[in-house]
DRENMAR-592430 format. One record per residue: residue number from 1; residue in one letter; x, y, z of N, C-alpha, C, CB in turn. Coordinates in nm, 2 decimals. Glycine has a CB too. Example, Ala and Ser with C-alpha at 12.3 -4.5 7.8 and 13.67 -1.06 7.14 Angstrom:
# residues 2
REC   i aa    n_x    n_y    n_z   ca_x   ca_y   ca_z    c_x    c_y    c_z   cb_x   cb_y   cb_z
REC   1  a   1.32  -0.57   0.78   1.23  -0.45   0.78   1.32  -0.33   0.78   1.13  -0.45   0.90
REC   2  s   1.28  -0.22   0.71   1.37  -0.11   0.71   1.29   0.00   0.79   1.41  -0.06   0.57
END
This chain:
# residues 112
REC   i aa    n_x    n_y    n_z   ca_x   ca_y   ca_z    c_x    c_y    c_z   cb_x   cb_y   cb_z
REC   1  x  -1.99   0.08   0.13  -1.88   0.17   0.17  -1.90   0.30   0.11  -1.74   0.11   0.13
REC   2  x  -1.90   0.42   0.17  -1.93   0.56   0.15  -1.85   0.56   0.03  -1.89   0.65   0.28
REC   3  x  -1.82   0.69  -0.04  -1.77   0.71  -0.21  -1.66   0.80  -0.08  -1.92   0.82  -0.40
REC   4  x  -1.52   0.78  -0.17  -1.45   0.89  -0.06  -1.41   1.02  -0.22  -1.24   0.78   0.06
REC   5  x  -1.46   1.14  -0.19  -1.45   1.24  -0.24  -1.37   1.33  -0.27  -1.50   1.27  -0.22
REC   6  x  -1.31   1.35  -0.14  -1.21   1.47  -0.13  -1.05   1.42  -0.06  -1.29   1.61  -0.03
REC   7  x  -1.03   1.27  -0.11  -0.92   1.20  -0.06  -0.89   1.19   0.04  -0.84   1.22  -0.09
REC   8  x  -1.01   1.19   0.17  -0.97   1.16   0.28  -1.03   1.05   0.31  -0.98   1.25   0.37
REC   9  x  -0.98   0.93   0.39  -1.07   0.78   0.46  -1.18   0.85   0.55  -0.96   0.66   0.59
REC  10  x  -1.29   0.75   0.51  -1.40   0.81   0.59  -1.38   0.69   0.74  -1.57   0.80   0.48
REC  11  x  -1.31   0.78   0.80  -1.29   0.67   0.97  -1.43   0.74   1.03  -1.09   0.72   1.12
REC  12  x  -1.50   0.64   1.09  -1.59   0.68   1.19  -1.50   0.73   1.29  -1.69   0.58   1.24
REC  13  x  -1.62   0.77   1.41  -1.52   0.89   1.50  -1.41   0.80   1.63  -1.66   1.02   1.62
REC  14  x  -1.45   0.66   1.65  -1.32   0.59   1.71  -1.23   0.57   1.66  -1.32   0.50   1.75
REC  15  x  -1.23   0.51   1.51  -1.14   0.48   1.41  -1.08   0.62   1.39  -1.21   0.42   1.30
REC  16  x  -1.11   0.73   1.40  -1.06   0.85   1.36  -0.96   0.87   1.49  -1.19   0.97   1.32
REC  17  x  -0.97   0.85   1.55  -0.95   0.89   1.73  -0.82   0.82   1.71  -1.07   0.83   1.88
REC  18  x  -0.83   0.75   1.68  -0.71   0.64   1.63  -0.56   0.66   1.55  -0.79   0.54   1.53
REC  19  x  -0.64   0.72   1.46  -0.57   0.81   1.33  -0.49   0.93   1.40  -0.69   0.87   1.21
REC  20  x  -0.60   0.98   1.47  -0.49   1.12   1.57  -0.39   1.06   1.64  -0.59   1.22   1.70
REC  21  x  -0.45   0.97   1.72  -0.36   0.90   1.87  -0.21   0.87   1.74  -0.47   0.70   1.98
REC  22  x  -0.22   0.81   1.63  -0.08   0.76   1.57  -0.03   0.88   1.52  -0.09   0.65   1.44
REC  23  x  -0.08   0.98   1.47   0.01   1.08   1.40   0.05   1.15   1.49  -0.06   1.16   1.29
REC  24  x  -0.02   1.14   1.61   0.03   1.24   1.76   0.16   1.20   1.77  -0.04   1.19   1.92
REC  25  x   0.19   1.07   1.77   0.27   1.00   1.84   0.39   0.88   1.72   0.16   0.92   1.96
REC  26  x   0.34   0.98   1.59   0.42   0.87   1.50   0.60   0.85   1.48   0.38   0.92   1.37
REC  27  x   0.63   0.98   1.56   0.79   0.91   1.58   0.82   0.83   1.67   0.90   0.98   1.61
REC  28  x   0.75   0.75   1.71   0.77   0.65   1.80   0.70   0.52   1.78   0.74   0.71   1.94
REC  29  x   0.55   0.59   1.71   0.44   0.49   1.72   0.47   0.40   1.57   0.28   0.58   1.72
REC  30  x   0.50   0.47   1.48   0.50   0.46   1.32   0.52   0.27   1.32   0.66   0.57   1.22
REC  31  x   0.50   0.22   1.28   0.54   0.08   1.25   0.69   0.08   1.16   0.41   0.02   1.15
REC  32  x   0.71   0.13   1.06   0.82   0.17   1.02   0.97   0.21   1.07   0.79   0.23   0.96
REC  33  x   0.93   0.26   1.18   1.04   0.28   1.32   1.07   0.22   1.38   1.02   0.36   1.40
REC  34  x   0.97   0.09   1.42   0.96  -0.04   1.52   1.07  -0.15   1.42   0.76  -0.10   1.54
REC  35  x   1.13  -0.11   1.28   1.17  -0.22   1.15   1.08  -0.28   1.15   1.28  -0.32   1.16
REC  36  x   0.93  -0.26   1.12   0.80  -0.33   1.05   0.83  -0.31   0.87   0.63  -0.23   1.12
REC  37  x   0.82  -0.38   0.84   0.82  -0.36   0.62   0.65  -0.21   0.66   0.72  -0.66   0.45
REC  38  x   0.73  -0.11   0.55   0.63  -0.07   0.56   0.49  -0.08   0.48   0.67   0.03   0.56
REC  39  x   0.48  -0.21   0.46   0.32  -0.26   0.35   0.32  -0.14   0.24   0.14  -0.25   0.46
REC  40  x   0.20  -0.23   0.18   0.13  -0.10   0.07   0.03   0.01   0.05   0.09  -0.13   0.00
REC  41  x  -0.02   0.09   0.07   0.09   0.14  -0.04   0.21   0.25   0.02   0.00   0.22  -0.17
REC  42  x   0.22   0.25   0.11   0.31   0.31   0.23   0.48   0.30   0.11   0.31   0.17   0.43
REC  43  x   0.48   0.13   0.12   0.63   0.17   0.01   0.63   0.21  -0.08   0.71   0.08  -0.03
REC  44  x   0.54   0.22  -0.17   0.54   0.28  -0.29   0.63   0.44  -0.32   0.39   0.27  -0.31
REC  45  x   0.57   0.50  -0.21   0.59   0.61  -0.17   0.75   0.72  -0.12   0.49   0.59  -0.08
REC  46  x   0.82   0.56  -0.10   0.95   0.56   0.01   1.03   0.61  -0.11   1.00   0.39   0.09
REC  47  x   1.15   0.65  -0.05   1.27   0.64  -0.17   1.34   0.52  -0.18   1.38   0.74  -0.15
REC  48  x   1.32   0.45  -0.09   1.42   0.27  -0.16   1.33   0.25  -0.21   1.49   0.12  -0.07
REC  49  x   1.40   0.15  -0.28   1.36   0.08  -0.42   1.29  -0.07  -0.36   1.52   0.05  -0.52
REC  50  x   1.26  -0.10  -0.49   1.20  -0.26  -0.48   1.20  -0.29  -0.65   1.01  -0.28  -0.40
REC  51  x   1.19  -0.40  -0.63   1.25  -0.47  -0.74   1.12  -0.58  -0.80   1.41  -0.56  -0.67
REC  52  x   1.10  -0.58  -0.91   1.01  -0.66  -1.03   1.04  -0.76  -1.02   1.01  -0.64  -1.16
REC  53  x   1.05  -0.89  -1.05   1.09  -1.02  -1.09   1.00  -1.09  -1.18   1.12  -1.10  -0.99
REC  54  x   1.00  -1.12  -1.31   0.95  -1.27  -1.41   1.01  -1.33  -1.46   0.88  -1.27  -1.52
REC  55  x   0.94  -1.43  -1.41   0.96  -1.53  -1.50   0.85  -1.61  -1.60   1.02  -1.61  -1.41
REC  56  x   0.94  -1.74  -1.62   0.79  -1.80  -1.74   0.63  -1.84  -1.65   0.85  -2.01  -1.84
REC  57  x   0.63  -1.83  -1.55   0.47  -1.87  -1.47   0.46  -1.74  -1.42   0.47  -2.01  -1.31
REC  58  x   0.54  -1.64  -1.33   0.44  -1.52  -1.28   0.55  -1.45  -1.29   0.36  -1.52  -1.13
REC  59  x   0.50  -1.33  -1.24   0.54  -1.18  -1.20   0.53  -1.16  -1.06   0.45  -1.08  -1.28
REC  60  x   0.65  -1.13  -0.99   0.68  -1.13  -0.85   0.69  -0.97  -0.81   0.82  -1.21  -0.82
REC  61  x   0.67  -0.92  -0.75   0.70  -0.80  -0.67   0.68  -0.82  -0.56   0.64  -0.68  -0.69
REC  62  x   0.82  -0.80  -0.46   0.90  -0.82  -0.35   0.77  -0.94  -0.31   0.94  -0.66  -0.24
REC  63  x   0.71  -0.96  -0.22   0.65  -1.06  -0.17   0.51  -1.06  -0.25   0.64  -1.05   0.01
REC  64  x   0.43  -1.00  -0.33   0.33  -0.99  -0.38   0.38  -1.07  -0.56   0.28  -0.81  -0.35
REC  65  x   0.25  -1.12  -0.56   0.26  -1.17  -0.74   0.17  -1.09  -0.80   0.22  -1.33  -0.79
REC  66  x   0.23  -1.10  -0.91   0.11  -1.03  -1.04   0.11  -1.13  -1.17   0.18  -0.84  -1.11
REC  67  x   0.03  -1.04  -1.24  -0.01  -1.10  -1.38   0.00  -0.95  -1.45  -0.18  -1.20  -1.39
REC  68  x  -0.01  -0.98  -1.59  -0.04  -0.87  -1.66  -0.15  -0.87  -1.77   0.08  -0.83  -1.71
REC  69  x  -0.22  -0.77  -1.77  -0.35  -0.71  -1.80  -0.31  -0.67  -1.93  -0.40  -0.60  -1.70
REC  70  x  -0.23  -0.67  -2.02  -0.19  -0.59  -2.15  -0.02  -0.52  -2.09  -0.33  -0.44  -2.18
REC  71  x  -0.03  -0.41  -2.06   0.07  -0.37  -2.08   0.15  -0.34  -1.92   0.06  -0.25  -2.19
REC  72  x   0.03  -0.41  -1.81   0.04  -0.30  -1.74  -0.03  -0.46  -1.61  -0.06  -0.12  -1.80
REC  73  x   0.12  -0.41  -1.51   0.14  -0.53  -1.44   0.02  -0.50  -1.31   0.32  -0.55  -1.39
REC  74  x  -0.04  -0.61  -1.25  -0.15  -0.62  -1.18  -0.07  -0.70  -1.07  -0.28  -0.67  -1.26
REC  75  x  -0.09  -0.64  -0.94  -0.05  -0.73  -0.83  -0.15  -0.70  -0.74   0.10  -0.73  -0.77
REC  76  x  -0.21  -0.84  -0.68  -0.37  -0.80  -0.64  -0.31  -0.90  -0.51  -0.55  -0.88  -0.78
REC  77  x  -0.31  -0.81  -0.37  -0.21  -0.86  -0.25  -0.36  -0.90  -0.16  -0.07  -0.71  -0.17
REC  78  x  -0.35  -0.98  -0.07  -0.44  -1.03   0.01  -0.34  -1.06   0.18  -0.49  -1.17  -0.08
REC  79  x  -0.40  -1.11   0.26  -0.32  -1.15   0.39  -0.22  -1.08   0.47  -0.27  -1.25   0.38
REC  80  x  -0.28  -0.96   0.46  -0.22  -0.81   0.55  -0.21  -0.83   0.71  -0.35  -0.67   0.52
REC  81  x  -0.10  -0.79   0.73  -0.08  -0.79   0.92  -0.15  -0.70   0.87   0.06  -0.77   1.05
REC  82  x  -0.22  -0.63   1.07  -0.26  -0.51   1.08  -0.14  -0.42   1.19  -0.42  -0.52   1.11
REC  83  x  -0.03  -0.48   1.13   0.10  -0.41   1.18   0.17  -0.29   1.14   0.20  -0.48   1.18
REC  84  x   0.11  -0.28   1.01   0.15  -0.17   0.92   0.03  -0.08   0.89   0.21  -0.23   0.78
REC  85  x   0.11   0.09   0.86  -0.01   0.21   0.83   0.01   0.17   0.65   0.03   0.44   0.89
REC  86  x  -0.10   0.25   0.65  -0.08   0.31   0.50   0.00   0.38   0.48  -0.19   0.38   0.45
REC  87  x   0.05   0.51   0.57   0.08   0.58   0.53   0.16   0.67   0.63  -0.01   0.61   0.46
REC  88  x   0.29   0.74   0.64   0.33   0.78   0.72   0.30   0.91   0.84   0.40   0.78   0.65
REC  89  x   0.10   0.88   0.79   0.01   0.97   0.91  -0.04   0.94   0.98  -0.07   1.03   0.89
REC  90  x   0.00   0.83   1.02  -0.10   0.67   1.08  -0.25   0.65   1.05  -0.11   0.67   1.25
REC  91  x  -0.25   0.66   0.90  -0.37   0.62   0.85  -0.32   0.46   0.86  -0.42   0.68   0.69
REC  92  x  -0.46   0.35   0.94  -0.39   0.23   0.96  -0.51   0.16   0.88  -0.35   0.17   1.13
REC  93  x  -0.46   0.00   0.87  -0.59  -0.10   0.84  -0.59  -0.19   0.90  -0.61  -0.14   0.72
REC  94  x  -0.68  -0.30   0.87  -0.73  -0.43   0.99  -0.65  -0.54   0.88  -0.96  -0.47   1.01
REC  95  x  -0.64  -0.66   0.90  -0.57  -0.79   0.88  -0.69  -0.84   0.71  -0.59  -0.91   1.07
REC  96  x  -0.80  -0.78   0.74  -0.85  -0.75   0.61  -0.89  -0.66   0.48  -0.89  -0.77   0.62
REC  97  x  -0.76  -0.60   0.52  -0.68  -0.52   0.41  -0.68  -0.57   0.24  -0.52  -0.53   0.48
REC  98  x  -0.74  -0.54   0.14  -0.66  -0.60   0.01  -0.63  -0.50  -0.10  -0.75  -0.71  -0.07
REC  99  x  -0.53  -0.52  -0.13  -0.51  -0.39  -0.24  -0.46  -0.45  -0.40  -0.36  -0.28  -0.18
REC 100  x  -0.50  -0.37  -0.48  -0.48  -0.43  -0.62  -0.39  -0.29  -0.68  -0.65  -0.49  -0.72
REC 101  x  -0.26  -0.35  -0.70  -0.15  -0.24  -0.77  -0.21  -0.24  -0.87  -0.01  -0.26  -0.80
REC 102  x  -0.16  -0.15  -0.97  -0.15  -0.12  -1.15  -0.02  -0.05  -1.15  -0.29  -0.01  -1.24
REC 103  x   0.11  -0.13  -1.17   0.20  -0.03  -1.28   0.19  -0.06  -1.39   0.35  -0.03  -1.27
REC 104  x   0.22   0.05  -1.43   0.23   0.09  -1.61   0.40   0.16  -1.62   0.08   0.25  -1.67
REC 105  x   0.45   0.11  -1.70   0.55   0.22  -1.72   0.55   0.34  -1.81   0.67   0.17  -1.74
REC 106  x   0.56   0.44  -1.83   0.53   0.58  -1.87   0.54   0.59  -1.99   0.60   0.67  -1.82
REC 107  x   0.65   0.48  -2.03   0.66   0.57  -2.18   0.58   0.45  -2.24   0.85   0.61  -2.28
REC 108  x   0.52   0.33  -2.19   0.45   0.22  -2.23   0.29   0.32  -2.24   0.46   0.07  -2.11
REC 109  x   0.27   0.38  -2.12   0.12   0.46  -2.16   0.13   0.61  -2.23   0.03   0.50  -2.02
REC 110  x   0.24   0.62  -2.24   0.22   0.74  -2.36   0.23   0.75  -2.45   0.26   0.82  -2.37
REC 111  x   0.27   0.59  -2.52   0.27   0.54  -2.68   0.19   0.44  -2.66   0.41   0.49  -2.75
REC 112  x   0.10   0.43  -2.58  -0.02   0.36  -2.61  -0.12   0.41  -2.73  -0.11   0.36  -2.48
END
């Protein structure tokens, strides 16, 4: 997979064609407009909230589990529709999608 440099996805030129056709057309097209959950890291980004949950076996976030790494919670998500963008430009992905969070909370890494 190419190194991406200057923070843009490297879409070849159909996959890119793609990316235009949704942001052309994202008030209508957006998955998020259709009431699709907007996946990750799309919510991250939102202003509602989502909510943590542990207990004594795992660490829950909203439908994703984690573990923790030291100080700093890991939720490593697998089995992605490809119903949802990334992101509210219609950057999209395929059903083999996987993403691995890291929160930290702030004042945990600044008194690290």
């Amino acid at each position: 997979m190419p190194r991406v440099l200057d923070g843009k996805i490297p879409y070849r030129p159909g996959a890119l064609a793609v990316r235009k056709r949704n942001f052309a057309n994202r008030a209508t097209a957006d998955p998020q407009t259709r009431c699709f959950q907007p996946g990750v890291p799309h919510a991250a980004y939102l202003p509602t909230p989502f909510q943590i949950f542990q207990n004594a076996r795992a660490v829950y976030l909203v439908f994703s589990r984690g573990h923790w790494e030291g100080r700093t919670l890991v939720a490593d998500v697998a089995s992605f529709s490809d119903s949802t963008w990334l992101d509210g430009a219609g950057n999209y992905h395929s059903d083999a999608l996987h993403v691995v969070e890291r929160y930290t909370r702030p004042s945990e890494r600044l008194n690290s």
